[in-house]
Backbone bond lengths (Angstrom), bond angles and torsions (degrees), N, CA, C in turn:
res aa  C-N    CA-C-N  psi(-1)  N-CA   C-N-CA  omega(-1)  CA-C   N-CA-C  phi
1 X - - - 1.453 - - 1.540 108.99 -
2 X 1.432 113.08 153.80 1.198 105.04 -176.61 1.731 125.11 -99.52
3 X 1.066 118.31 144.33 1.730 100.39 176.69 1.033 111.47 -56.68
4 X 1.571 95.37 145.11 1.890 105.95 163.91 1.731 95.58 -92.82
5 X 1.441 86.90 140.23 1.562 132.70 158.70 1.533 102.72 -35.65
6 X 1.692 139.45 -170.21 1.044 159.94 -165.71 1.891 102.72 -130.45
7 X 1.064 129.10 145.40 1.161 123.19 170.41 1.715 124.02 -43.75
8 X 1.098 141.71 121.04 1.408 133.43 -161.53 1.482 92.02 -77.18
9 X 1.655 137.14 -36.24 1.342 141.24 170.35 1.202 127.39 -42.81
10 X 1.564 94.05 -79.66 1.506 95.35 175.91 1.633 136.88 -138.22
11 X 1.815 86.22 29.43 1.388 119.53 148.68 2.102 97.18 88.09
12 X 1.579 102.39 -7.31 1.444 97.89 163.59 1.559 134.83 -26.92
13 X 1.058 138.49 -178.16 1.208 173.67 108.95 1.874 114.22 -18.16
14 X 1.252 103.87 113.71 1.292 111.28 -172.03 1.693 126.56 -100.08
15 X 1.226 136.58 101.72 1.446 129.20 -174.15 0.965 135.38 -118.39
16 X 1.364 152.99 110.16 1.351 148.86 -146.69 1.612 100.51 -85.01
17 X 1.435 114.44 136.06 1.549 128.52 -165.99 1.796 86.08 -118.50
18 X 1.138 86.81 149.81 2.297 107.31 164.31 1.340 96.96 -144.00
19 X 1.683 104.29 133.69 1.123 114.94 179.46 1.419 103.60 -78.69
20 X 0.882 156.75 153.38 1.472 157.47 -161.52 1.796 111.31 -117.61
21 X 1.503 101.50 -31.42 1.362 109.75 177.56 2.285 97.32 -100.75
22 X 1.280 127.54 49.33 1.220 114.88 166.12 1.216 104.76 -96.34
23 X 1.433 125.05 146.99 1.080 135.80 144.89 1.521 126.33 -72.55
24 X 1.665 103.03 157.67 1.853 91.58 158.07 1.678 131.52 -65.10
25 X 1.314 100.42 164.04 1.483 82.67 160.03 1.675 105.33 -118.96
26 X 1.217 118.90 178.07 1.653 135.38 174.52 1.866 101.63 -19.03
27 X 1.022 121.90 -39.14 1.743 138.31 -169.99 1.270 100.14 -84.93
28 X 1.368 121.54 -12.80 1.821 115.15 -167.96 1.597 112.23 70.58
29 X 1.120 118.61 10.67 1.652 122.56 179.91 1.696 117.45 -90.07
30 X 0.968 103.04 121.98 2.088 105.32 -177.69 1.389 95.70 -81.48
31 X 1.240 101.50 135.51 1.518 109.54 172.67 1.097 104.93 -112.45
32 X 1.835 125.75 92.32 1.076 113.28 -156.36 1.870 108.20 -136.76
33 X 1.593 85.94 -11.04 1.957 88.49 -148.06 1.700 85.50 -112.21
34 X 1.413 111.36 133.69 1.416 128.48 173.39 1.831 101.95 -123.46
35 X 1.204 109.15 -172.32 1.554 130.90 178.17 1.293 117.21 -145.50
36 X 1.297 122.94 93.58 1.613 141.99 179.97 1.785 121.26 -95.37
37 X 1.293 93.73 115.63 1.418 98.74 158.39 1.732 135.94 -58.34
38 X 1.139 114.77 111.04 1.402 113.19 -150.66 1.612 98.98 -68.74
39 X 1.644 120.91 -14.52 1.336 119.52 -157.58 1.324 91.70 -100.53
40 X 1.945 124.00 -68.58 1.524 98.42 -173.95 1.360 124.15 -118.46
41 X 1.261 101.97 40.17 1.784 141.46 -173.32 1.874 110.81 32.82
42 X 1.903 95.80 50.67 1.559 89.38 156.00 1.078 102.75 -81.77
43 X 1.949 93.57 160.52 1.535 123.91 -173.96 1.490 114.25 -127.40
44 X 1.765 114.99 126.24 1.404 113.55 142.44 1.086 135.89 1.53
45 X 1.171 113.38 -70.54 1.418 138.29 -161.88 1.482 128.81 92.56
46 X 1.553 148.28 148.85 0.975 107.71 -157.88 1.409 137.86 -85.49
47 X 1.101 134.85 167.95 1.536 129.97 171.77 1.207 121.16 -118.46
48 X 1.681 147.00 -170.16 1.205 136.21 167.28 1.332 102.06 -113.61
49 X 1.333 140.39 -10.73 1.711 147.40 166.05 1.741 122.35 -99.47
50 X 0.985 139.83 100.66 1.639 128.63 152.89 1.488 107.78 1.85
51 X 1.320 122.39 -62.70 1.392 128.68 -167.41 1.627 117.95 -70.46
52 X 1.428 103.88 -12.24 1.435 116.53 -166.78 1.366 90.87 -90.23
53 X 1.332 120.53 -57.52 1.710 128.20 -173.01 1.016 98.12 -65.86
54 X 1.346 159.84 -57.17 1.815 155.75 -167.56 1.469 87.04 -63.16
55 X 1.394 144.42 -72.09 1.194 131.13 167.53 1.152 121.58 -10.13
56 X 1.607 118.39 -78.15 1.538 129.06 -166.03 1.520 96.95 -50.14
57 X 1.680 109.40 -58.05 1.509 101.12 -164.51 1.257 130.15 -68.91
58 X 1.597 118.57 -26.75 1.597 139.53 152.99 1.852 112.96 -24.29
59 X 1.643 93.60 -53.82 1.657 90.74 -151.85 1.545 102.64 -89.37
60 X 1.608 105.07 12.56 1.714 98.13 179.51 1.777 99.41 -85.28
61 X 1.846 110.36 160.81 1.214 115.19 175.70 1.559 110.64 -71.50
62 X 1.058 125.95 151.79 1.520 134.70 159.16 1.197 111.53 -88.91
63 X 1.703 122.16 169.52 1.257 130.89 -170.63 1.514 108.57 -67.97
C-alpha cells in the first residue's frame, strides 16, 4: 500500500476511514473507504478500495 501524503490544507495527519454501515452497489462494490485529515477533517471523498482513496488523496496539490 502506498503512503498517504500530509494534508495539502493544513499539513495534518492522514487516515483512512471505512464506513462500516456501506452497502453494495449494482457492481458488488462497498463504497466505504475515504482519507481524513485528523486536524481539519478534509476528505477524499468516497471510494470502494483503500487504494482508490490514498490515490484520490495522494494526487491532490499541497500548499
Amino acid at each position: 500500500m502506498v503512503e498517504l501524503k500530509s494534508c495539502p490544507f493544513c499539513g495534518g495527519e492522514a487516515q483512512i476511514s471505512t464506513d462500516t454501515e456501506a452497502v453494495k452497489d449494482t457492481m458488488g462494490r462497498f463504497w466505504a473507504y475515504t482519507v481524513v485529515c485528523s486536524r481539519c477533517c478534509a476528505t477524499s471523498g468516497l471510494t470502494y478500495t483503500p487504494d482508490k482513496a490514498i490515490e484520490a488523496w495522494n494526487r491532490r496539490e499541497s500548499k
